[in-house]
C-alpha positions in Angstrom: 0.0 0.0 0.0 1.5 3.4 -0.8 1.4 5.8 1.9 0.3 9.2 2.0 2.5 12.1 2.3 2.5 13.3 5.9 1.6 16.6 6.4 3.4 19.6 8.7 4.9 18.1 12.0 3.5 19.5 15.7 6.3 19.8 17.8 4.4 20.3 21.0 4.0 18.0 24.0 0.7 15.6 24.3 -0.5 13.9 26.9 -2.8 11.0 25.4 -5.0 9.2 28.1 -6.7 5.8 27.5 -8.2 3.5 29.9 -7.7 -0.1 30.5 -7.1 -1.7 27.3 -6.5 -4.9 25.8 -7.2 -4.4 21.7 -8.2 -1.8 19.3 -8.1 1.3 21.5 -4.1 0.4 23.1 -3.0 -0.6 19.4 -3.9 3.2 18.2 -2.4 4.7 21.2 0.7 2.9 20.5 0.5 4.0 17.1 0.0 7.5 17.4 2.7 7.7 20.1 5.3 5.7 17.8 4.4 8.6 14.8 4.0 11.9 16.7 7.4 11.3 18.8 8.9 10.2 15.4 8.0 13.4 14.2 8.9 15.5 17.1 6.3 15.7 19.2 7.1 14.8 22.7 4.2 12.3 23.5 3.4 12.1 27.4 0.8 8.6 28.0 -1.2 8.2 30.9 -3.2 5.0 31.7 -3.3 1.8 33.6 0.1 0.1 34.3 -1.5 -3.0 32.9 -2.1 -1.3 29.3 1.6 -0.1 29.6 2.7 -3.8 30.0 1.1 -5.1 26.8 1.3 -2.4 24.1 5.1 -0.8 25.7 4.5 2.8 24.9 7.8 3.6 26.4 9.5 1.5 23.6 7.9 3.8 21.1 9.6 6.6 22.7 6.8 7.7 24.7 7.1 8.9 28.5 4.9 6.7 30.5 2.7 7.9 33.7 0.0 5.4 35.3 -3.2 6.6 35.7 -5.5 3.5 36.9 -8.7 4.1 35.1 -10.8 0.8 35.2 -12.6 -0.5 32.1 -16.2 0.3 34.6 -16.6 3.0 36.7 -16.0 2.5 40.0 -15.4 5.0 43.2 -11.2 4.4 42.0 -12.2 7.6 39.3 -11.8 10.2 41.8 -8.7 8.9 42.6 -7.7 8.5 38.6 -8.6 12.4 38.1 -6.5 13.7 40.6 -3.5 11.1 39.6 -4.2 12.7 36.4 -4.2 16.8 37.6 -0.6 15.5 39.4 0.7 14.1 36.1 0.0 17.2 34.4 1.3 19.6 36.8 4.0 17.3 37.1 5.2 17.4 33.2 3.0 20.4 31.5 1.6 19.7 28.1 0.1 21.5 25.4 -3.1 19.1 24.3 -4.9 16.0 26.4 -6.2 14.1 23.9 -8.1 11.2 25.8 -9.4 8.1 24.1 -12.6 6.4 24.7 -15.5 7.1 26.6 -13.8 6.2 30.4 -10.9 8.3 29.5 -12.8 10.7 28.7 -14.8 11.3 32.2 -11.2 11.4 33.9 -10.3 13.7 31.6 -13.4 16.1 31.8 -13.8 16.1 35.3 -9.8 16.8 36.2 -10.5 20.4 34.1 -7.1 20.7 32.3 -5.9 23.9 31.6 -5.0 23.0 28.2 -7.8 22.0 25.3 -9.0 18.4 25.8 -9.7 16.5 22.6 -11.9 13.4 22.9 -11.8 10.3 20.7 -15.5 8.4 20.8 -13.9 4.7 19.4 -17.4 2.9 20.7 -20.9 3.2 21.2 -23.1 2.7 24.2 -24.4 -0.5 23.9 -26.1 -1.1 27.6 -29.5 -1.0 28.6 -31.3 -0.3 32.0 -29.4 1.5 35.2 -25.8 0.9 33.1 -26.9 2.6 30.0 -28.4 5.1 31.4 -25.8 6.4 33.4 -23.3 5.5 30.3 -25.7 8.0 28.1 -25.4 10.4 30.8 -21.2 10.5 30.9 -21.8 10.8 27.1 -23.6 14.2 27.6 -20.7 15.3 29.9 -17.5 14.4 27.8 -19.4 15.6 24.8 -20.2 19.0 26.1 -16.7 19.2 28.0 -14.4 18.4 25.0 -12.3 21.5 23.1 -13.1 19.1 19.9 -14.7 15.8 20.3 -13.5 13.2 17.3 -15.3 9.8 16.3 -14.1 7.2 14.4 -17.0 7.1 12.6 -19.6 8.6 10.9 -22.4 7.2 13.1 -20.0 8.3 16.2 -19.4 11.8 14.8 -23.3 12.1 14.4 -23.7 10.7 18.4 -21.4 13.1 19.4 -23.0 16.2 17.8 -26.3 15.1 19.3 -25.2 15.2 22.6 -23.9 19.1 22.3 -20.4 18.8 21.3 -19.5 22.7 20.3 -17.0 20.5 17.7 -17.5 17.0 16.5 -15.1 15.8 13.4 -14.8 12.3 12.1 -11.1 11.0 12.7 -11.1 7.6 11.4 -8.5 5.0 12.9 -6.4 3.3 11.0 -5.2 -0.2 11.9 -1.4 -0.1 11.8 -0.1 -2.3 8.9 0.7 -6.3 9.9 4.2 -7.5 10.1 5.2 -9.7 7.2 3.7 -13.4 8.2 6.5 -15.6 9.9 5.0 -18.9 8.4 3.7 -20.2 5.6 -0.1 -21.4 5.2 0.5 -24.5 5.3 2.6 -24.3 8.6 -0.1 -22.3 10.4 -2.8 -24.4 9.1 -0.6 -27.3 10.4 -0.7 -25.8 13.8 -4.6 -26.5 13.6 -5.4 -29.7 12.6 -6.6 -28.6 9.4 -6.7 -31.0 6.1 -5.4 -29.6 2.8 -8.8 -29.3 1.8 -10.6 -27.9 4.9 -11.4 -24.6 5.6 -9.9 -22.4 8.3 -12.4 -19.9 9.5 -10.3 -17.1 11.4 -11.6 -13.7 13.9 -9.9 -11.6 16.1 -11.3 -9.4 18.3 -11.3 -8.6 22.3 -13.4 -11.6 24.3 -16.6 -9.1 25.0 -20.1 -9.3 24.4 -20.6 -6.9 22.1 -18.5 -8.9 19.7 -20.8 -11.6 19.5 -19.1 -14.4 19.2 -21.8 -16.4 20.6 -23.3 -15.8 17.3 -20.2 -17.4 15.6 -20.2 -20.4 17.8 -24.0 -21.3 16.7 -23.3 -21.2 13.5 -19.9 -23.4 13.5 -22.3 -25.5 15.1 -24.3 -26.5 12.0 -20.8 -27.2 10.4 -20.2 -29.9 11.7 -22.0 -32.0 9.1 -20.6 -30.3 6.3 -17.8 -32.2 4.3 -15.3 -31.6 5.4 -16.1 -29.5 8.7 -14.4 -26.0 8.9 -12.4 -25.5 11.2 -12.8 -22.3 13.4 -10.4 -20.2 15.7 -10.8 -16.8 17.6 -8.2 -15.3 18.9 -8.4 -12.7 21.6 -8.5 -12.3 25.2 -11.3 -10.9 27.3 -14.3 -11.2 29.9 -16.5 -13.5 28.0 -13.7 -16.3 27.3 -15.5 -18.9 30.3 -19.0 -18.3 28.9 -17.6 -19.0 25.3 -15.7 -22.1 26.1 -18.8 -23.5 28.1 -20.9 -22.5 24.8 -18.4 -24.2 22.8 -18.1 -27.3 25.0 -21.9 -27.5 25.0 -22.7 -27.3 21.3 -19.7 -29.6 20.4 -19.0 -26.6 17.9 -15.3 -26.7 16.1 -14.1 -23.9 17.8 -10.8 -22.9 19.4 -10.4 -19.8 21.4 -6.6 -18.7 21.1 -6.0 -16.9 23.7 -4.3 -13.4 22.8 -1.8 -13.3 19.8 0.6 -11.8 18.4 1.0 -13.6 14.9 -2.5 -12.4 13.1 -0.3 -11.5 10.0 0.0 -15.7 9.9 -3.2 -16.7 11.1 -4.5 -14.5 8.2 -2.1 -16.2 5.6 -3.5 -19.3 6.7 -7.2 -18.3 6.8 -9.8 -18.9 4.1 -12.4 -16.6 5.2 -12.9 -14.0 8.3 -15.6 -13.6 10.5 -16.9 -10.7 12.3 -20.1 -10.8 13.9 -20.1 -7.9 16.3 -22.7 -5.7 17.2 -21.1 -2.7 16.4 -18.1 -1.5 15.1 -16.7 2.1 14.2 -13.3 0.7 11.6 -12.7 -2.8 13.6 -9.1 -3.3 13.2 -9.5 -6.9 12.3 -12.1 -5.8 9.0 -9.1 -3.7 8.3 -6.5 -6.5 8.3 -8.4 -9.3 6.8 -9.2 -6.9 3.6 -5.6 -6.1 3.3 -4.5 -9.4 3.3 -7.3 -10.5 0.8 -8.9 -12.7 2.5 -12.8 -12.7 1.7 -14.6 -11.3 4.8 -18.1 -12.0 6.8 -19.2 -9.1 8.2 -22.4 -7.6 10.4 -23.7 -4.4 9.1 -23.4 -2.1 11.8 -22.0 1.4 13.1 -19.2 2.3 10.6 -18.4 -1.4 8.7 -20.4 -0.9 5.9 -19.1 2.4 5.5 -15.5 1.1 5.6 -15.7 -2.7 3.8 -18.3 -1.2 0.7 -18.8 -4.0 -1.3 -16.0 -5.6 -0.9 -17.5 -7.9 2.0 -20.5 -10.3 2.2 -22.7 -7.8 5.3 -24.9 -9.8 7.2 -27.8 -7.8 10.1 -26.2 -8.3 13.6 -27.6 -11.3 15.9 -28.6 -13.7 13.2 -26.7 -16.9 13.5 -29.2 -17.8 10.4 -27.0 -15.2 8.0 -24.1 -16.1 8.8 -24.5 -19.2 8.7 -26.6 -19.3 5.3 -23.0 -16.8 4.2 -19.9 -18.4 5.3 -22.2 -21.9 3.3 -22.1 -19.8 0.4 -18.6 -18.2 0.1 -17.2 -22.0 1.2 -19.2 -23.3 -1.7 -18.0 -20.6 -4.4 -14.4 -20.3 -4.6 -14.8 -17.8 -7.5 -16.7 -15.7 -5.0 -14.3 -16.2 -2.6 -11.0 -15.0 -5.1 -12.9 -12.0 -6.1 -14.0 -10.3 -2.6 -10.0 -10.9 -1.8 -9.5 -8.7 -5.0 -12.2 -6.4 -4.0 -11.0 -6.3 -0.5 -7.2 -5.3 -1.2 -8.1 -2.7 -3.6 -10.6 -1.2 -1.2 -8.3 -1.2 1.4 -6.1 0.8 -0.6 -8.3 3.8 -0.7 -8.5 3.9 3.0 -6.8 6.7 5.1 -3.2 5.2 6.4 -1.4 5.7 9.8 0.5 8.7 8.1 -3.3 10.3 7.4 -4.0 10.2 10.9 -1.2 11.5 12.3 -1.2 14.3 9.6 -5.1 15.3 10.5 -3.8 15.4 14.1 -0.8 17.4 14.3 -3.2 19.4 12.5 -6.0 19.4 14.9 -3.0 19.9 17.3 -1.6 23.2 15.7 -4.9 24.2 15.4 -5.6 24.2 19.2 -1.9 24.6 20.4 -0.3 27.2 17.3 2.6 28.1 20.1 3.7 24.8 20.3 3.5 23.9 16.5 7.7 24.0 16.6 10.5 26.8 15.2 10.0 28.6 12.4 13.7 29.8 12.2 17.1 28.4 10.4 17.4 25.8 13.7 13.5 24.2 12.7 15.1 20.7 12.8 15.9 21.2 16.6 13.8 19.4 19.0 11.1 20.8 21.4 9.6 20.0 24.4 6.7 21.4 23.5 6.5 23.3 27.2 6.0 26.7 28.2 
């Protein structure tokens, strides 16, 4: 994939804030920190030591500065805000740019002095007491936010509903996959699976609202086909005992993974993708499988059927019938299955890279901070703190 030219550098100091985080959310932190220091930003994250552990921030030249903020509220938030008004006093920045809904309460309610920019990557999803008070922190982080940004249309459109004075679509994109270690017929190997069965892959964080209860029902009704797919999820996450008891109980050919590290294999290895969440703004896994051309099931919801086109086979969210009735189809047509990976690379190719992102937001960044933006004189390749 050819990537974008970058646009003007921000030389400024950022503090980005996420909550506790085990997939798509950590994975663009890491990301924007590896790019903005790159480019001379200093790049200040705050979050759970935890989230620091798995995604190494500091290794990406970032500064590192825990700030316990669970994934649920809990009375611990008072305690996170004023870690947070400590961390900033402590090392001044520029722009707080706070990620996800949880970050973005901290964030609100410790009143920087500097603007706060919010990124909505998820929906509110929860009924009764929950969602309620979930719609209610909405209203506050939307109203409180300098510039609120979503990573989707649907998001952006949220956001503006609640009162944001600015809401801008920011989409995220997945950084690109390491070059696969193995060959297919090693990971496929790894398996169990026949030179002439299928290998049905998703990746995604272990949570309800990915559904993967869905997936298991269907892999159910495989079983009699000839011969049987064979079915692997890999992620981490909440609902992993639930799913293994679902799995155990329906005798369906699934294996849950576990977190890895080595999706650029399990892709080269895969001969379809599943995703069967409820909603999505750009799931990082969509984005992967298209790039590697491998055809893709998807649920048409929040921003995937803006982002896949029709380049994937959509089925409605909750209907183990569809997918079912697809993945039959696409494992029945191979022709089908060759021409969404060809549709699928070459829409991936039009999407907005890493470099886009960072561009748009050492833009937003200059925008908000201009002081900081770096030197304008003869010494403008000299490095800045950023501080004032």
């Amino acid at each position: 994939m050819t990537e974008h030219a970058p646009g003007p550098a921000w030389r400024g100091t950022v503090a980005l804030l996420l909550a506790s985080s085990t997939g798509g959310v950590g994975q663009h932190v890491r990301s924007l920190a590896r790019g903005l220091t790159a480019a001379g930003a200093a790049v200040l994250v705050c979050g759970p030591a935890a989230t620091q552990e798995q995604f190494d921030f500091t290794a990406v030249g970032a500064r590192f500065h825990p700030v316990e903020i669970p994934a649920s509220p809990t009375p611990a938030d008072a305690r996170a805000v004023a870690t947070l008004r400590r961390a900033l006093a402590a090392e001044p920045v520029d722009v707080l740019h706070a990620h996800g809904l949880r970050a973005g309460l901290v964030a609100v309610l410790a009143r920087p002095a500097v603007p706060l920019v919010v990124t909505w990557h998820n929906a509110v999803l929860a009924g009764g007491l929950r969602g309620s008070v979930s719609r209610l922190v909405e209203r506050v982080v939307a109203r409180g936010a300098r510039v609120a940004l979503g990573a989707s249309a649907d998001l952006v459109e949220r956001v503006a509903a609640l009162g944001a004075a600015d809401a801008r679509l920011a989409p995220v994109a997945a950084p690109p996959l390491p070059e696969p270690r193995r060959r297919r017929a090693a990971v496929r190997a790894e398996f169990g699976v026949g030179s002439d069965q299928p290998l049905i892959v998703s990746v995604g964080r272990l949570h309800p609202q990915k559904r993967y209860d869905v997936l298991v029902d269907a892999a159910a009704r495989w079983r009699t086909r000839t011969p049987p797919p064979v079915v692997v999820i890999a992620g981490s996450g909440p609902a992993y005992l639930p799913l293994a008891a679902r799995i155990s109980a329906a005798r369906a050919p699934v294996t849950l993974l576990g977190h890895r590290t080595d999706v650029a294999d399990l892709l080269t290895g895969a001969d379809l993708a599943v995703v069967t969440s409820d909603w999505e703004a750009r799931q990082l896994f969509a984005q992967e499988a298209l790039r590697a051309g491998v055809p893709l099931v998807a649920t048409a919801v929040g921003g995937l059927p803006e982002l896949v086109g029709d380049a994937a086979v959509l089925v409605p969210s909750g209907d183990v019938d569809a997918v079912d009735a697809a993945v039959r189809a696409l494992l029945d047509d191979e022709s089908h299955r060759a021409e969404l990976g060809r549709l699928g690379a070459a829409r991936a190719a039009t999407w907005p890279t890493e470099a886009d992102t960072l561009a748009q937001l050492a833009a937003l960044y200059t925008e908000l901070a201009p002081d900081a933006a770096g030197p304008t004189t003869p010494d403008a390749d000299a490095p800045s703190t950023g501080r004032r």
